[in-house]
MARLO-252783 format. One line per 4 residues: number of its first residue (from 0); for each residue x, y, z of N, C-alpha, C. Coordinates in Angstrom, 1 decimal, decimal comma. Example, Ala and Ser with C-alpha at 12.3 -4.5 7.8 and 13.67 -1.06 7.14 Angstrom:
0) 13,2 -5,7 7,8 12,3 -4,5 7,8 13,2 -3,3 7,8 | 12,8 -2,2 7,1 13,7 -1,1 7,1 12,9 0,0 7,9
END
This chain:
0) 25,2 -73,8 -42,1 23,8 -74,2 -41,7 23,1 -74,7 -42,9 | 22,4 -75,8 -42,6 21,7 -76,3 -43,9 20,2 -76,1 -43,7 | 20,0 -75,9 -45,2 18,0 -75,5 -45,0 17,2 -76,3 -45,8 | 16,4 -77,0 -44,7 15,9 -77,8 -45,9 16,4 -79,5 -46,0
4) 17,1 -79,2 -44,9 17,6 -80,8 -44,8 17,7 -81,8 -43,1 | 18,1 -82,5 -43,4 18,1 -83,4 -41,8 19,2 -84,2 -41,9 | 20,2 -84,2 -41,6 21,3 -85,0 -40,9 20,6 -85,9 -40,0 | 21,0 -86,9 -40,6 20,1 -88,0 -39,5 20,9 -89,3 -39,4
8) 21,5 -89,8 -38,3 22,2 -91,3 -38,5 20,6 -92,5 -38,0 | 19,7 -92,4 -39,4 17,9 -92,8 -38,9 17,4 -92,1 -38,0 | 16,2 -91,9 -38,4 15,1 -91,4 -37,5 14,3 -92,0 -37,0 | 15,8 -89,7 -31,3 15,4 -89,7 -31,1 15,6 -89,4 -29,9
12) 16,0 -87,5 -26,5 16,3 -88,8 -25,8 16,1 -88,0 -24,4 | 15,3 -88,9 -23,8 15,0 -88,6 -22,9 15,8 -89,3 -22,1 | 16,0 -89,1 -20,8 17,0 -89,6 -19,4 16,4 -90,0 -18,2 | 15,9 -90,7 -17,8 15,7 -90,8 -16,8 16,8 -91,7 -15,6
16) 16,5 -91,1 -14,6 17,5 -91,0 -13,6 17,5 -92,6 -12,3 | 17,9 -93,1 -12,0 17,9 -93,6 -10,6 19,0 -94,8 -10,1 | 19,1 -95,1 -9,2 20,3 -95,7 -9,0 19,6 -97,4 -8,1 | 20,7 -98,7 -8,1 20,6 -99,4 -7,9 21,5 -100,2 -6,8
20) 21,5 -100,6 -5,7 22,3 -101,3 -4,6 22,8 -102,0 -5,1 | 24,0 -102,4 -5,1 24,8 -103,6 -5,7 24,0 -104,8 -5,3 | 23,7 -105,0 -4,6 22,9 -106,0 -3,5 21,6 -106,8 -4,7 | 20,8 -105,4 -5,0 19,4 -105,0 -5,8 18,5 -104,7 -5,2
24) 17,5 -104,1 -5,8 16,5 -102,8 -5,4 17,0 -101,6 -5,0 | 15,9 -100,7 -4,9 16,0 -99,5 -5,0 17,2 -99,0 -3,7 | 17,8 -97,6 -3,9 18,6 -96,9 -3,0 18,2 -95,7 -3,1 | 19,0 -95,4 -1,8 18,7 -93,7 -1,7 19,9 -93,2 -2,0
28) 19,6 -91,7 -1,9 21,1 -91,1 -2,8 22,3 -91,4 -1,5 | 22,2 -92,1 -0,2 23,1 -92,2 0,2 24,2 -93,4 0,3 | 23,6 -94,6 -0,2 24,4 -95,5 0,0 25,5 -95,6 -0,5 | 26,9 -96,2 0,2 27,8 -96,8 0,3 28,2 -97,0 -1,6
32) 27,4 -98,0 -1,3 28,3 -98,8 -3,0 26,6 -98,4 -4,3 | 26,6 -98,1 -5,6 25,5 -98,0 -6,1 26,2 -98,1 -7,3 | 25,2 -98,8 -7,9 25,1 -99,0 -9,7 24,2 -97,6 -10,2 | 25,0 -97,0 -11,2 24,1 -95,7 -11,7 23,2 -96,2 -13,3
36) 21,9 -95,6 -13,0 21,3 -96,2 -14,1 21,3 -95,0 -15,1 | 21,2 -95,1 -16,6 21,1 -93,7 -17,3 20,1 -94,6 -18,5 | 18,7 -94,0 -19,0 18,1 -94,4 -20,3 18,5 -93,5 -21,1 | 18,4 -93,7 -22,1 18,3 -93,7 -23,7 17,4 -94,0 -24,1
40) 16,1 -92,9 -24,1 15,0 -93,4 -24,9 14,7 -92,6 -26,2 | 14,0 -92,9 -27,2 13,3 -92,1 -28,0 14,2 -91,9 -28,8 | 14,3 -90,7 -30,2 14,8 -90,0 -30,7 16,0 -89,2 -30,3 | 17,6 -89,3 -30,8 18,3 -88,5 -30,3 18,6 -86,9 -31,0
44) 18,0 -85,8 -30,1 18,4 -84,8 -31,0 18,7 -83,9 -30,2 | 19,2 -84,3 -28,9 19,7 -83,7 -27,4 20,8 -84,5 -26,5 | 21,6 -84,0 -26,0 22,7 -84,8 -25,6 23,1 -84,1 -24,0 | 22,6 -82,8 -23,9 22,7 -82,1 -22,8 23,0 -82,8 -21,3
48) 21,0 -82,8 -21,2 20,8 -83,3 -20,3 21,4 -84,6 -19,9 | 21,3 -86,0 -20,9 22,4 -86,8 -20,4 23,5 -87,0 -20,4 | 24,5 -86,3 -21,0 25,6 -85,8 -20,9 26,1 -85,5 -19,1 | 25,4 -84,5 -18,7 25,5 -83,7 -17,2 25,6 -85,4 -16,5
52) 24,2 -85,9 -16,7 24,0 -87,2 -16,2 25,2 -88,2 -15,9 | 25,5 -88,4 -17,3 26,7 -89,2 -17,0 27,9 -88,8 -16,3 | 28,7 -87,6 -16,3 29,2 -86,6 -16,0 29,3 -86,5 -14,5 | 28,0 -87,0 -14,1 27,5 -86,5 -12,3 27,8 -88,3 -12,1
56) 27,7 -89,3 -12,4 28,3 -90,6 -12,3 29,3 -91,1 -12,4 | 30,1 -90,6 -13,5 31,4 -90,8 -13,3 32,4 -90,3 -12,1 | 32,1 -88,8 -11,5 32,6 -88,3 -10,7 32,2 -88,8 -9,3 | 31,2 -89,3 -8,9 30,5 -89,9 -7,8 31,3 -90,7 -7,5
60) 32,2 -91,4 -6,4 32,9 -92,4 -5,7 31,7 -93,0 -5,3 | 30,8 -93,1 -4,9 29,7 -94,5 -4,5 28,9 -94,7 -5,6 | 29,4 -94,6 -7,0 29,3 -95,4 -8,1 29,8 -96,2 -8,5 | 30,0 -97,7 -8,3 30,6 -98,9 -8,8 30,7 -98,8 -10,1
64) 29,5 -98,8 -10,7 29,2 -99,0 -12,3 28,2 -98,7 -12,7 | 28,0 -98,7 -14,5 27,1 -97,4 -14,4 26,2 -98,9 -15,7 | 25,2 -98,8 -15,4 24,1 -99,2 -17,1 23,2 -98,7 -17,8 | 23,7 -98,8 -18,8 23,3 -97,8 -19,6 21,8 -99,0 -20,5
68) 20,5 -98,1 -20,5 19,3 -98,6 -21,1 19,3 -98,1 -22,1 | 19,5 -98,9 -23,5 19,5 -98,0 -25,0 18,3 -98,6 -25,6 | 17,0 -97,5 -25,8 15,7 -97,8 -26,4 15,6 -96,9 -27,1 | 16,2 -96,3 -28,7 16,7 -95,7 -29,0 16,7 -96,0 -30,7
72) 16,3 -95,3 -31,9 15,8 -95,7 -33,3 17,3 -95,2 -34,0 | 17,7 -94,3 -32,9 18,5 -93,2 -33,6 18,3 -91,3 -33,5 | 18,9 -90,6 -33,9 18,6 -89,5 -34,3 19,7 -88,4 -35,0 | 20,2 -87,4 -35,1 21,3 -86,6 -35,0 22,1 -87,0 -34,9
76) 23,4 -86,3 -35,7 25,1 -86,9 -35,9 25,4 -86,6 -34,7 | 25,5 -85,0 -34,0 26,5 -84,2 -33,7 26,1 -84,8 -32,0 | 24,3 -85,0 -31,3 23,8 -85,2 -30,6 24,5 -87,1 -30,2 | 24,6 -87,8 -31,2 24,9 -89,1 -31,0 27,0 -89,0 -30,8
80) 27,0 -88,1 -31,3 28,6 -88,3 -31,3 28,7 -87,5 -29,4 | 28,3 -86,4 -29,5 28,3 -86,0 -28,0 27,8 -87,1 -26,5 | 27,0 -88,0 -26,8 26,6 -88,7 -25,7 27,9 -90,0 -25,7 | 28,2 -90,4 -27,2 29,1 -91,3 -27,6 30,5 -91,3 -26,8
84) 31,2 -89,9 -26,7 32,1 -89,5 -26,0 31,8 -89,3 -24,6 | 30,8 -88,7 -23,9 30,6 -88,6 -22,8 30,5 -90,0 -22,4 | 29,8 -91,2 -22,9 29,8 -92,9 -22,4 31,4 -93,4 -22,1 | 32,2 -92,9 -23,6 33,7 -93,0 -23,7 34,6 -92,7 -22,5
88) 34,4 -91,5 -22,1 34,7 -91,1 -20,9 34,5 -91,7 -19,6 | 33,2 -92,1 -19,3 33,0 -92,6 -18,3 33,6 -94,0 -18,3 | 33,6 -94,9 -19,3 34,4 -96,0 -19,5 35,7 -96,3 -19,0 | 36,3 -95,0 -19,3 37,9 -94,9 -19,2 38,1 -94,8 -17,3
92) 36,9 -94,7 -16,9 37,4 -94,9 -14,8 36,5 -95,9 -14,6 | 34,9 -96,1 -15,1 33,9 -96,9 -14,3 33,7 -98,2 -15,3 | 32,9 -99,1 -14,9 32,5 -100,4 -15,5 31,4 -100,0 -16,6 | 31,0 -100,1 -17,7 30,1 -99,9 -18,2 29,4 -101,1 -19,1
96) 28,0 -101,1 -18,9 27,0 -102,3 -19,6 25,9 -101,2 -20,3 | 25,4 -101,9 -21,4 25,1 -101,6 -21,6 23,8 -102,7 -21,9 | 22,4 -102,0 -22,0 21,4 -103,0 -22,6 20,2 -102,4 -23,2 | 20,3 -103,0 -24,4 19,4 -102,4 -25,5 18,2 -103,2 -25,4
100) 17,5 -102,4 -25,6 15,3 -102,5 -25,5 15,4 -103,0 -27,2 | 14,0 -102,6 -27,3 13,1 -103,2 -28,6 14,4 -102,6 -29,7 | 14,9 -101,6 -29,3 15,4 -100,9 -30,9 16,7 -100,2 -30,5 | 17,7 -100,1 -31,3 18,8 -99,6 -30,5 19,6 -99,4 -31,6
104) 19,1 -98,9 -32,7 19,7 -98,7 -34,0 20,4 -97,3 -34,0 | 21,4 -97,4 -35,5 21,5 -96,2 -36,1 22,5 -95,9 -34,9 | 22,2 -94,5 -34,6 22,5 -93,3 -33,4 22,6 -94,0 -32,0 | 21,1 -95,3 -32,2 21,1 -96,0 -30,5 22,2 -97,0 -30,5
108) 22,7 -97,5 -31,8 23,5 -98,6 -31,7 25,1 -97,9 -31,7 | 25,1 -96,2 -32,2 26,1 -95,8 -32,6 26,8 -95,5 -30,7 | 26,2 -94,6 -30,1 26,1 -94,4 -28,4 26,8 -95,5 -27,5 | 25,9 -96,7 -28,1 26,3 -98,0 -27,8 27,8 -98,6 -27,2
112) 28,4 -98,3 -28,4 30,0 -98,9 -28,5 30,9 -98,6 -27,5 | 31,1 -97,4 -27,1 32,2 -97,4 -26,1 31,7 -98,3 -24,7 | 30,4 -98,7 -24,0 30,4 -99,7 -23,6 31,1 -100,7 -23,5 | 31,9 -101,6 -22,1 32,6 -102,9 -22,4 32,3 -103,7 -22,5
116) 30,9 -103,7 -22,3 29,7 -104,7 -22,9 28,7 -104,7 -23,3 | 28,0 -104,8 -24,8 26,7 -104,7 -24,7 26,1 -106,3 -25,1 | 25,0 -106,1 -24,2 24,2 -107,2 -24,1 22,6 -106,6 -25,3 | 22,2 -107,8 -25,9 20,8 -107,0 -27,0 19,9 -108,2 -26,4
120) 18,8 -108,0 -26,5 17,9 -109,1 -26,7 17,7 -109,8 -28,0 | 17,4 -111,0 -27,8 17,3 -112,0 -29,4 16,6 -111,0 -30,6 | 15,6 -110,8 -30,0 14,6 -109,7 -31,0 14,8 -108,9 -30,9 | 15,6 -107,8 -30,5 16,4 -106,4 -30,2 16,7 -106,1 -32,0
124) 16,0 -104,6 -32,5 16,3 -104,2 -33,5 17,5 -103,4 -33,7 | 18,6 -103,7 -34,2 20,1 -102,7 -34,0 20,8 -102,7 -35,7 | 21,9 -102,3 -35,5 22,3 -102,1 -36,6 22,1 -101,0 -37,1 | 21,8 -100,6 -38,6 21,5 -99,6 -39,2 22,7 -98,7 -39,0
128) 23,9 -99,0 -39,3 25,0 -98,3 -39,2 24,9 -97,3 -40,7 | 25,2 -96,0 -40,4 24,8 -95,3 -41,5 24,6 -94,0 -41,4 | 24,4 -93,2 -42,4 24,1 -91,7 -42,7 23,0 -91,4 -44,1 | 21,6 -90,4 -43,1 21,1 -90,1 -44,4 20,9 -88,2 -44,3
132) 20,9 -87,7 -45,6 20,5 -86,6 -45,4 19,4 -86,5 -46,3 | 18,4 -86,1 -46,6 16,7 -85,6 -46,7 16,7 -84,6 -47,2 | 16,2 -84,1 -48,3 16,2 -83,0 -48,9 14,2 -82,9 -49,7 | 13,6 -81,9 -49,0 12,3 -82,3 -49,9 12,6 -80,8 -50,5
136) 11,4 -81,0 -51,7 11,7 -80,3 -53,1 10,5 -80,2 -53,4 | 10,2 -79,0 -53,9 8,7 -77,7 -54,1 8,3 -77,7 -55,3 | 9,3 -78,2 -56,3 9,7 -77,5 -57,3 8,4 -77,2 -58,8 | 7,6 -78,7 -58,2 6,4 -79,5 -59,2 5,6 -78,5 -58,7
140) 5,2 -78,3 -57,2 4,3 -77,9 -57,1 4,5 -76,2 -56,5 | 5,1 -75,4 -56,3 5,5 -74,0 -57,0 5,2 -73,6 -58,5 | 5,4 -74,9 -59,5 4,8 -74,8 -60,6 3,2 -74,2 -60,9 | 2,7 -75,0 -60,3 1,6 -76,0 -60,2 0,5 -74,7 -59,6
144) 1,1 -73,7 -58,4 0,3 -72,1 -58,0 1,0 -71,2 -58,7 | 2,3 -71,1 -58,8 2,6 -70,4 -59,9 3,2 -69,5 -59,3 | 4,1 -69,7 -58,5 5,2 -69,1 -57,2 6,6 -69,2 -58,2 | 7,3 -68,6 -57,3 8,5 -68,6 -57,8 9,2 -68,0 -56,9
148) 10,9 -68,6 -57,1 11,6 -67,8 -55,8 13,1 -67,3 -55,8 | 13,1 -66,5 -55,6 15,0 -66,2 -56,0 16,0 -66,2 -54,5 | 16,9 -66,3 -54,7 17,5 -66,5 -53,7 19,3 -65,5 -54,2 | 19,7 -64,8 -53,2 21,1 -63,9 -53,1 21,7 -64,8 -52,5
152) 23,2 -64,7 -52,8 23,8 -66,4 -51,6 25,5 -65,2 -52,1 | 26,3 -65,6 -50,9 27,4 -65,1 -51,1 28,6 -66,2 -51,9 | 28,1 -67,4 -51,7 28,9 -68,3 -52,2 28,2 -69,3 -52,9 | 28,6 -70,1 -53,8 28,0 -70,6 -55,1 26,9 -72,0 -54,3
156) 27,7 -72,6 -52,7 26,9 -73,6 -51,8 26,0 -73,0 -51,1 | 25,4 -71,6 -50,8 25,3 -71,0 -49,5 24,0 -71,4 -49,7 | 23,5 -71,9 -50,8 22,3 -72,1 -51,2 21,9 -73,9 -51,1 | 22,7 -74,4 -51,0 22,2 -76,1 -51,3 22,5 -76,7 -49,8
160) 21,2 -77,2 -49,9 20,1 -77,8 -50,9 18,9 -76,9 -50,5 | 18,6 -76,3 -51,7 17,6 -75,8 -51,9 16,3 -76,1 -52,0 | 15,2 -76,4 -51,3 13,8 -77,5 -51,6 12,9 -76,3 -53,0 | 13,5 -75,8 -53,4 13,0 -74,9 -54,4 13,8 -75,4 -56,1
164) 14,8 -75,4 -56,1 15,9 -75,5 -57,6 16,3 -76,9 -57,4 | 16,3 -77,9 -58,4 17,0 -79,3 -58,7 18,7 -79,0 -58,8 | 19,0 -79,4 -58,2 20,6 -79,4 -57,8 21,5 -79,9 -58,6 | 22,2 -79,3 -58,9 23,4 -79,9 -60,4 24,1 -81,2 -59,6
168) 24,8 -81,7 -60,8 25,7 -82,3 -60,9 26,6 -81,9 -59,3 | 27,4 -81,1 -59,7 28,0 -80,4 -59,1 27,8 -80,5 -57,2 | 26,2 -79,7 -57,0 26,1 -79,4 -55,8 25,8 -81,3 -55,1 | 25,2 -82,0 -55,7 24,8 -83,9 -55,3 26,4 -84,1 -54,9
172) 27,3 -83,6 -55,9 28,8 -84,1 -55,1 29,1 -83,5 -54,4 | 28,8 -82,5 -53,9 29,6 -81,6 -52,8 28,2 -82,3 -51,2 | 27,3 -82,6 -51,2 26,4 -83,1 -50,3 26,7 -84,4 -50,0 | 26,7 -85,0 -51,4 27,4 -86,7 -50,8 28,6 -86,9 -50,3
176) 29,6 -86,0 -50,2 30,9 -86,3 -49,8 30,7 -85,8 -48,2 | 29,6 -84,7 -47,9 29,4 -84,7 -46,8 28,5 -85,9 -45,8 | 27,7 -86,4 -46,4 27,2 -87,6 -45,8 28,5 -88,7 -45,5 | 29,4 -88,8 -47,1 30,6 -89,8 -46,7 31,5 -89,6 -45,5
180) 31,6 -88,5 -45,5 32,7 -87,7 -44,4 32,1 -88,9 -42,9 | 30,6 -88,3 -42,7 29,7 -88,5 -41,4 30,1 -90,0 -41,3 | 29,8 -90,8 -42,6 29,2 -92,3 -42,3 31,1 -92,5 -42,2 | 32,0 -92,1 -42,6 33,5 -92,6 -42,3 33,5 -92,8 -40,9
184) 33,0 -91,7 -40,2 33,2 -91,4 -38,8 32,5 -92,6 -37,9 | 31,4 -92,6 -38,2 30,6 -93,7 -38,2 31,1 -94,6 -37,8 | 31,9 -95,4 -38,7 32,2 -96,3 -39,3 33,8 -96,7 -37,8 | 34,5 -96,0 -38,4 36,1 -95,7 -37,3 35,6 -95,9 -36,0
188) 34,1 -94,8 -35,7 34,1 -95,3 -34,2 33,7 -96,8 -33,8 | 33,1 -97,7 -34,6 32,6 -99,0 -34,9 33,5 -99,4 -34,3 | 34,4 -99,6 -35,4 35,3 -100,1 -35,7 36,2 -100,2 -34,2 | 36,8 -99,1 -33,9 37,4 -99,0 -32,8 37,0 -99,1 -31,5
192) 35,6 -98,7 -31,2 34,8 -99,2 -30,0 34,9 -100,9 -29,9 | 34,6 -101,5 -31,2 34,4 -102,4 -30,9 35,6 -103,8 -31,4 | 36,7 -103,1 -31,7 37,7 -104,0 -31,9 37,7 -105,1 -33,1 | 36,6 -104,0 -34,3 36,7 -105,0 -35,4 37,6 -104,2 -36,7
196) 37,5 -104,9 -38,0 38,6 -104,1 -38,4 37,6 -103,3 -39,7 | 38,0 -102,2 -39,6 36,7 -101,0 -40,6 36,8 -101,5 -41,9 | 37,1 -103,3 -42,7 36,8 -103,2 -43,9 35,9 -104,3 -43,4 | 35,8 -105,0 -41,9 34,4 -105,7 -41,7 33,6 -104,8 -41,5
200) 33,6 -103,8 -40,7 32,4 -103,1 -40,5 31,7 -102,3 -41,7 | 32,9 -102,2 -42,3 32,2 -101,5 -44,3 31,0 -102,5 -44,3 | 30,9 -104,2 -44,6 30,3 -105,0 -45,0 29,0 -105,1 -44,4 | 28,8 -104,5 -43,1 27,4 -104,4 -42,9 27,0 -103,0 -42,1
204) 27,8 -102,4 -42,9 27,4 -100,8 -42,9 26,6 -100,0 -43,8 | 25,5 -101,0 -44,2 25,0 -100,4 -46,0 23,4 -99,9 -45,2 | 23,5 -99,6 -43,9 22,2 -99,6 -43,3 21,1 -100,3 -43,1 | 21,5 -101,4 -43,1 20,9 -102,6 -42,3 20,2 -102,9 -41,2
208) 19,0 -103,3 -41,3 18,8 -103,5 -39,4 19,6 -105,0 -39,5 | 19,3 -105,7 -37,8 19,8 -107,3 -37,7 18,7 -106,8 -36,5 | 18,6 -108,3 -36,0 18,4 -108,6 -34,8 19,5 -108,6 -34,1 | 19,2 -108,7 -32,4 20,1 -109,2 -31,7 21,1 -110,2 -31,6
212) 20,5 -111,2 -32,3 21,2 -113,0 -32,6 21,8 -112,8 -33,7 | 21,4 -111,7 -34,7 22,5 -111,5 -35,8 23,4 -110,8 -35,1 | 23,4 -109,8 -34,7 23,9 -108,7 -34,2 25,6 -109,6 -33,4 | 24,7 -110,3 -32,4 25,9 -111,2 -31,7 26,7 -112,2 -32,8
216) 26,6 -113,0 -33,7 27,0 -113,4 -35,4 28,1 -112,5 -35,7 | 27,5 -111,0 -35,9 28,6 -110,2 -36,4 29,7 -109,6 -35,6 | 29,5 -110,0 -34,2 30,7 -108,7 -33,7 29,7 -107,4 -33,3 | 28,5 -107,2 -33,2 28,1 -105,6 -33,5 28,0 -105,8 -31,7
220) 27,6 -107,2 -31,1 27,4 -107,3 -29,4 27,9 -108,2 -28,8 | 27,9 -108,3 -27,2 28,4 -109,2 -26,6 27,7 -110,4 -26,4 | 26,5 -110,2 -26,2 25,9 -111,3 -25,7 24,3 -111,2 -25,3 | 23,4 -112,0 -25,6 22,0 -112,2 -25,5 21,3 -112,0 -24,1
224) 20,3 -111,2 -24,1 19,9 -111,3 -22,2 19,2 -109,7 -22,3 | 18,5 -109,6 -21,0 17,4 -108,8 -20,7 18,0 -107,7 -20,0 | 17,3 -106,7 -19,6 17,9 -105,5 -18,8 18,6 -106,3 -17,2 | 17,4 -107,2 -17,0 18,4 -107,8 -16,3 19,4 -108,5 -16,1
228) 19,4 -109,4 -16,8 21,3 -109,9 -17,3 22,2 -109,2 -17,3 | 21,9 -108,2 -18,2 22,8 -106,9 -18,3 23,2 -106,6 -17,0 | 22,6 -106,8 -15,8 22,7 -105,9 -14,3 23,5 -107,2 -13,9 | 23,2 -108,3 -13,8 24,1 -109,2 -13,4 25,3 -109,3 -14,1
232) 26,1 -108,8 -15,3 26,8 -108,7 -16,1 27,7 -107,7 -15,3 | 26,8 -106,8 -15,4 27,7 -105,6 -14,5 28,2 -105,8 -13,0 | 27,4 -106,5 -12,4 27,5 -107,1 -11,4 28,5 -107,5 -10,9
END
């Protein structure tokens, strides 16, 4: 467990639920044929709830296909890798689209990929492929009242990062090889979700935003259009 720090691929997710008639407009939970809708909003630092979500769609036989709304800055490794595989999953029996809002970076763009399509809008903020970890530090101002603090640790890391003691040589390498580990992973799922090869995706993996119109440029999406396009896509 780390103290004092945030694993973050950028810093958000709420779910909201409802389903759509192939036809279009709204349905009830009985009909025949249905498109399942799942958002992605906000901050990811929860995967639970949509998880089950997706989970309860995939298994449903009057689910055609499922679209997924990613409005989304980013949030949490372990939170984005869990919803990442749960979309993966669903993929592998049902159709999946996806369509990204104003922001769909980081964590929202990382979610993204196992989709067989994503569609962004022109001005759609994405990208930001990447890993940061955050470490704040006391150290000036513990000075400064005149605190001090000791710490017992069983093992020479049990302590780092400490927002109290400036970190050796030593401990900065044993932390950045942990961010490198994250952003590899990163990186492979990219790469493999999206059928490019991980020394292109190295090249704009330095945490970058793009637009959507970049975005489509690089390989990062399929193609330009609105939540609704997206539905017709899936369509």
């Amino acid at each position: 467990m780390l103290m004092g720090a945030a694993l973050v691929l950028l810093v958000g997710a709420m779910a909201a639920f409802r389903f759509l008639v192939l036809g279009g407009g709204s349905s009830n939970m009985f009909s025949s044929q249905r498109i399942g809708i799942v958002n992605i909003e906000g901050a990811i630092f929860e995967s639970r709830a949509i998880n089950e979500w997706i989970a309860q769609l995939r298994d449903d036989d009057s689910i055609s296909g499922v679209l997924v709304r990613v409005d989304s800055p980013g949030g949490s490794v372990a939170p984005s890798q869990e919803i990442f595989r749960a979309i993966e999953r669903l993929a592998e029996v049902k159709p999946v689209v996806v369509s990204m809002g104003s922001v769909a970076a980081s964590g929202g763009y990382y979610v993204s990929c196992p989709a067989h399509t994503i569609m962004a809008n022109p001005g759609t903020i994405t990208g930001s492929i990447g890993v940061k970890m955050e470490i704040l530090q006391f150290m000036g101002l513990m000075e400064q009242i005149g605190l001090d603090q000791q710490a017992l640790v069983s093992g020479k890391f049990k302590n780092t990062p400490s927002p109290f003691e400036e970190m050796t040589d030593e401990e900065l390498e044993y932390l950045q090889s942990i961010v490198t580990d994250l952003f590899d992973q990163f990186v492979s799922d990219v790469a493999d979700k999206r059928g490019l090869n991980p020394a292109d995706v190295q090249k704009i993996a330095d945490g970058r935003i793009v637009t959507g119109r970049q975005a489509l440029e690089e390989g990062l999406v399929d193609g330009i259009g609105s939540f609704d396009d997206a539905l017709e896509v899936l369509k």
